[in-house]
DRENDO-1510 file (C-alpha; in Angstrom, 1 decimal, always signed):
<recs>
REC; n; res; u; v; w
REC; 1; UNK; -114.2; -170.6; +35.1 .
REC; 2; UNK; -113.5; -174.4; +36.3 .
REC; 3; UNK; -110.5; -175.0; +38.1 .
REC; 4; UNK; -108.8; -178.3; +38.4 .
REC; 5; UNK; -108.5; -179.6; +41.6 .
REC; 6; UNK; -105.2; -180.5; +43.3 .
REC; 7; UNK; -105.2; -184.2; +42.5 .
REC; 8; UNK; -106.1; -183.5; +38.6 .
REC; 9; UNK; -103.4; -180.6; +38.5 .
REC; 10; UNK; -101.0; -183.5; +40.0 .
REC; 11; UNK; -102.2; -185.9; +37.0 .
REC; 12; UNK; -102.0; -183.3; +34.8 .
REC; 13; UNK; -98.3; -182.9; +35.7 .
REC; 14; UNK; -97.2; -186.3; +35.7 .
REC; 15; UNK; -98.4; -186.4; +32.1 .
REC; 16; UNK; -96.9; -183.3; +30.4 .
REC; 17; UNK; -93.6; -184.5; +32.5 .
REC; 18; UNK; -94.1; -187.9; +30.7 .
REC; 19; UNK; -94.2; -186.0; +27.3 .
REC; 20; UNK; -91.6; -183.8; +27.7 .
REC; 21; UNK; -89.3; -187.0; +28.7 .
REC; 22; UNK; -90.5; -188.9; +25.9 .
REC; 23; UNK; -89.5; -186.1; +23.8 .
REC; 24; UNK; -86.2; -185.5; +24.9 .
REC; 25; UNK; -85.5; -189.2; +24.5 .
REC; 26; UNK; -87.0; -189.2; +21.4 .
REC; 27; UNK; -85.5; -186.6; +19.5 .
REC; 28; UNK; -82.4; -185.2; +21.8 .
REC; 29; UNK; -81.0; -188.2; +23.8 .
REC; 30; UNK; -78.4; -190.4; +21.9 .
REC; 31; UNK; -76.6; -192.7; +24.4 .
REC; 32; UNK; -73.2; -193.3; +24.4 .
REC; 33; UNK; -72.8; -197.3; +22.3 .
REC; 34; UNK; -70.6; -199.6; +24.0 .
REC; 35; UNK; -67.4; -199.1; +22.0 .
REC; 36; UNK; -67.2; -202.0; +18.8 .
REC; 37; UNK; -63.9; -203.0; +17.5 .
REC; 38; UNK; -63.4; -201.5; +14.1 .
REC; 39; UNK; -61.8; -204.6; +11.3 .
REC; 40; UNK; -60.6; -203.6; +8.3 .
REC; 41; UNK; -60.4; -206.5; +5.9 .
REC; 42; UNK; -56.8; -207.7; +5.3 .
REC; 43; UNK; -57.3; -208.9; +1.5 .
REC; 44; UNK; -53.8; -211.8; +0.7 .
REC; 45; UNK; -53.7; -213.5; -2.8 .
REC; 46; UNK; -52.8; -216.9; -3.3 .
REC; 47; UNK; -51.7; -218.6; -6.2 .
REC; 48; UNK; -50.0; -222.2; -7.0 .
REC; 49; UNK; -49.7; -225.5; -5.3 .
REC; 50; UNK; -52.4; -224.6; -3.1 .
REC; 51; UNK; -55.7; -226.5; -3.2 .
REC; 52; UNK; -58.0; -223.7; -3.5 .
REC; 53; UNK; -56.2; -220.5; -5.3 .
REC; 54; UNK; -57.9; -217.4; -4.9 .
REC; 55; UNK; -58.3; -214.0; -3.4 .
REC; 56; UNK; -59.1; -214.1; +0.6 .
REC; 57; UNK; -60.3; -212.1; +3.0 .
REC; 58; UNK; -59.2; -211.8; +6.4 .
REC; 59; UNK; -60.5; -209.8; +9.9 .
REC; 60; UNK; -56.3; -209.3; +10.8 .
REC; 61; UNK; -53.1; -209.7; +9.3 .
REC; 62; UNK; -52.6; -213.2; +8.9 .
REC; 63; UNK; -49.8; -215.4; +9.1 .
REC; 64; UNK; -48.3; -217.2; +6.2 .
REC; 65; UNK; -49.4; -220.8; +7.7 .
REC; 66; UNK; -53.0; -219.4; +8.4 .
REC; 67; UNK; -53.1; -218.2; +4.8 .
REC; 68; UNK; -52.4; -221.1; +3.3 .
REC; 69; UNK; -54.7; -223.4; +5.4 .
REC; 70; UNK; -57.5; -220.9; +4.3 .
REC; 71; UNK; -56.6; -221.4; +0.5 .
REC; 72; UNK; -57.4; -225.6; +1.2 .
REC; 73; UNK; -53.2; -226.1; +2.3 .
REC; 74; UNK; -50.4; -227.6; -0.2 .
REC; 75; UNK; -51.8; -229.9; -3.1 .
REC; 76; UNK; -48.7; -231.7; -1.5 .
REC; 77; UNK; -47.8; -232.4; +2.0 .
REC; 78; UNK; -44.4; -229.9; +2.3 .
REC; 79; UNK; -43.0; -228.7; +5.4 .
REC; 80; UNK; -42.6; -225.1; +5.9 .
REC; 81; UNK; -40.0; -223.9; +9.2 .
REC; 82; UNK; -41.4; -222.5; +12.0 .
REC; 83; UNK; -40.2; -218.7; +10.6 .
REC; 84; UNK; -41.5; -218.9; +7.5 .
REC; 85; UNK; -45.0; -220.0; +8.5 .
REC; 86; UNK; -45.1; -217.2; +11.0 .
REC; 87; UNK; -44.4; -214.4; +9.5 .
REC; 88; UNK; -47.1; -212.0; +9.4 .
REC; 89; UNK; -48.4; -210.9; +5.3 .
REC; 90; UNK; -50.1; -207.5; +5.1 .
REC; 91; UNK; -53.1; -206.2; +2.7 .
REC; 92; UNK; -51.7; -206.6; -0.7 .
REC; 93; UNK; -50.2; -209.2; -0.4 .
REC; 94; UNK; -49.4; -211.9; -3.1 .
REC; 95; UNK; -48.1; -215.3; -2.2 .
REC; 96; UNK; -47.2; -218.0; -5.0 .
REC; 97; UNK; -46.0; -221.2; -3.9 .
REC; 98; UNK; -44.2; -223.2; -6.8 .
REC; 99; UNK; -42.8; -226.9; -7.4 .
REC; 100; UNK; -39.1; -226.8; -7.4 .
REC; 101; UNK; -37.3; -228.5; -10.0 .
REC; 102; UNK; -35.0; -230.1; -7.5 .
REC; 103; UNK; -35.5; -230.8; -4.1 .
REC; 104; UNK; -33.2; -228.1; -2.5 .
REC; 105; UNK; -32.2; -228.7; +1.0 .
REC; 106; UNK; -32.4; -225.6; +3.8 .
REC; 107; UNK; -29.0; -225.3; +3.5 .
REC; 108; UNK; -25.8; -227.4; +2.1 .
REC; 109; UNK; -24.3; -229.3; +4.6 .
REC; 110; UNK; -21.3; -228.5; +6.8 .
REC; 111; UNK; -21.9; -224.8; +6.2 .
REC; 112; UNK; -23.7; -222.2; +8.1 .
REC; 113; UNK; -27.6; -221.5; +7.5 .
REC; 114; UNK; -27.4; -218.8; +4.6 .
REC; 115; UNK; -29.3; -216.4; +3.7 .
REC; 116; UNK; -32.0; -217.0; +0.3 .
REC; 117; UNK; -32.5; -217.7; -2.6 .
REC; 118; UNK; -32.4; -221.3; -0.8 .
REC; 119; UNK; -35.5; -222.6; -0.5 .
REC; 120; UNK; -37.8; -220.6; +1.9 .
REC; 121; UNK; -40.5; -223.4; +2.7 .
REC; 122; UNK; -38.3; -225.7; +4.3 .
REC; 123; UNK; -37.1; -229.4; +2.5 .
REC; 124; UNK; -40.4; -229.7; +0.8 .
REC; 125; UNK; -39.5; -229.2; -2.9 .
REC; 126; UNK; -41.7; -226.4; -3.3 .
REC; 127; UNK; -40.9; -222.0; -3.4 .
REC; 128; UNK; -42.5; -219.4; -1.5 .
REC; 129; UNK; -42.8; -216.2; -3.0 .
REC; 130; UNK; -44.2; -213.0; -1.5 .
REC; 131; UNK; -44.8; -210.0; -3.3 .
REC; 132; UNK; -48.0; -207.6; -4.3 .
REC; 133; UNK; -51.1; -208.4; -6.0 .
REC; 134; UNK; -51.7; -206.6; -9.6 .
REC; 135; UNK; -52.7; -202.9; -9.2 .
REC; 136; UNK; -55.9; -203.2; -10.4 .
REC; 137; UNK; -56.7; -205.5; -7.8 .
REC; 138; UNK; -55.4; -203.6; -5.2 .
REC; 139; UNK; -57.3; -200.6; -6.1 .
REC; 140; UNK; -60.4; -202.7; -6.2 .
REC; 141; UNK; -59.6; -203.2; -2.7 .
REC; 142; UNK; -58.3; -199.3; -2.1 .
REC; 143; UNK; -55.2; -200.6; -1.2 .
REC; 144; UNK; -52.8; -197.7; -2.0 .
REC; 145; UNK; -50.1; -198.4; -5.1 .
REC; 146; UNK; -46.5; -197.7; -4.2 .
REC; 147; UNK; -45.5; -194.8; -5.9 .
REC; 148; UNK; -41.9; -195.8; -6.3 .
REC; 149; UNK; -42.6; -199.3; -7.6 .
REC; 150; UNK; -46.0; -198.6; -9.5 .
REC; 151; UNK; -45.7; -198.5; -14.0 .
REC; 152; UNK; -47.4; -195.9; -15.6 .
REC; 153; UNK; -49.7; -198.5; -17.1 .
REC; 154; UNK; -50.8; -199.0; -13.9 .
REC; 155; UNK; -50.7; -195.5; -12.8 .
REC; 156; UNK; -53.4; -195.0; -16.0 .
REC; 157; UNK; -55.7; -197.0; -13.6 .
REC; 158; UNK; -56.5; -194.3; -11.1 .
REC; 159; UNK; -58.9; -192.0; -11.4 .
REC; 160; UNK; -57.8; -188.5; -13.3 .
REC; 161; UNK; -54.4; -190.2; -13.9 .
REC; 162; UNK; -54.3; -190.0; -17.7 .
REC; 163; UNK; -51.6; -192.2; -19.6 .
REC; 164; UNK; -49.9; -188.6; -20.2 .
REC; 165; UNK; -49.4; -187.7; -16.7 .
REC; 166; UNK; -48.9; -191.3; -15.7 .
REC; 167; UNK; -45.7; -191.3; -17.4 .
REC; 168; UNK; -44.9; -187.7; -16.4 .
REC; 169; UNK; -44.5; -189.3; -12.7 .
REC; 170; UNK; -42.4; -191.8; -13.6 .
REC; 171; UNK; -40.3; -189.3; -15.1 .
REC; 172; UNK; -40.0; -187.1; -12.4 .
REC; 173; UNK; -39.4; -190.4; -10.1 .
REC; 174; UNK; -36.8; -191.3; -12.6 .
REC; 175; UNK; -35.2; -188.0; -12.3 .
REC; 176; UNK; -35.1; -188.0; -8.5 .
REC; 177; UNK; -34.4; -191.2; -8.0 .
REC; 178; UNK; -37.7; -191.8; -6.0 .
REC; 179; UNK; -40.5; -190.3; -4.4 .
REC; 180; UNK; -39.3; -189.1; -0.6 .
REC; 181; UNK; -43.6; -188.9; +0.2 .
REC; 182; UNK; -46.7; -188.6; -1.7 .
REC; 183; UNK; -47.2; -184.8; -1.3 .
REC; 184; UNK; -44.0; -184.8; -3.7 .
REC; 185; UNK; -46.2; -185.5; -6.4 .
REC; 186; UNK; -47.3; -181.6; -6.3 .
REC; 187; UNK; -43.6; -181.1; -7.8 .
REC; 188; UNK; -45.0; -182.6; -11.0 .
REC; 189; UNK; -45.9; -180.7; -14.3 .
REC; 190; UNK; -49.6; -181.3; -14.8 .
REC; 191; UNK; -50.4; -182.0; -10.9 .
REC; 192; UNK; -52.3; -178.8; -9.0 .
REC; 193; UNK; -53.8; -178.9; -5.7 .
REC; 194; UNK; -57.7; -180.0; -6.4 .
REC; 195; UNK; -55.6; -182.6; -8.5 .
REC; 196; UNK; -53.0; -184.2; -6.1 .
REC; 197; UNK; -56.8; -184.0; -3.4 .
REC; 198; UNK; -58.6; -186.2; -6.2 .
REC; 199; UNK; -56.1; -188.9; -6.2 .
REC; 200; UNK; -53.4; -189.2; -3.5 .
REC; 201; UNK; -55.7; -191.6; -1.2 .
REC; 202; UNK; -54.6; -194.2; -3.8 .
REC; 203; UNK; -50.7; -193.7; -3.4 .
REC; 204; UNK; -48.2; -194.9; -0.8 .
REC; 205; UNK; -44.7; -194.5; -0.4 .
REC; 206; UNK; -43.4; -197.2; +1.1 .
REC; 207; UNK; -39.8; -198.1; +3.3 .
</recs>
């Protein structure tokens, strides 16, 4: 029997010590990644006097200002008051920006600042609306559908929401005078547990 001599036992060593490391960092070793901010896109509607009307996308809530420079601004210079442009619009959100009919100051004069329906945007001549895109668009987007606010029709549009038990919500929302939360909805006749799992990622109550 040959024996290896010291020097080849210590090369021998250093190479099954390789392996084994190249094993382990191979197959068991899974460093720690430098943490990444997570951004959900922020989808806001515009629709109107804007140059470029449209659905955008955004990586945080924008403001009402940023929103409308990203839609190509006002077909007609306007000015919008430092509160309005501010103010911040979630996901869902629908803004439509219209003409007035009359140019309607911010408020009449010799009285106190009141509250709306005078005009929003400023002394302009235009109307700012905010409100919620359709529900099928939201859904596109899996942006939840209030549950107090929602018609069946649009109900019908979530998955293993029939037209039947679509209006069998509204029903029991009608009776009740509004949903207190979403897990409510188990209260329904028609809705079991595996149901209510299936669908209540696409409802919201909201304040």
């Amino acid at each position: 029997m040959r024996y290896l001599s010291l020097g080849q036992q210590k090369v021998l060593f250093v190479l099954s010590l390789s392996m084994l490391l190249l094993l382990y960092f191979r197959f068991f070793y899974h460093p720690a990644l430098p943490p990444e901010e997570i951004y959900q896109e922020i989808a806001v509607e515009v629709l109107g006097e804007v140059r470029k009307p449209g659905l955008y996308l955004f990586q945080k809530p924008p403001t009402l200002k940023e929103t409308i420079g990203k839609a190509g601004g006002l077909k007609e210079p306007a000015h919008l008051d430092t509160d309005s442009s501010a103010e911040i619009l979630e996901t869902g959100t629908l803004v439509t920006i219209t003409k007035e009919s009359q140019k309607i100051p911010p408020y009449p004069p010799f009285v106190n600042p009141p509250s709306p329906p005078f005009n929003k945007g400023g002394d302009g001549g235009i109307k700012i609306k905010i409100g919620r895109m359709e529900a099928r668009k939201l859904l596109i987007f899996s942006i939840p559908l209030d549950l107090n606010r929602v018609s069946a029709e649009d109900l019908a549009l979530i998955p293993g929401i029939g037209e039947s038990l679509a209006r069998e919500i509204v029903a029991y929302r009608e009776s009740r005078k509004g949903f207190r939360s979403v897990e409510e909805l188990k209260n329904v006749k028609g809705i079991g547990e595996k149901k209510f799992q299936s669908f209540k990622a696409y409802l919201t109550v909201r304040p």
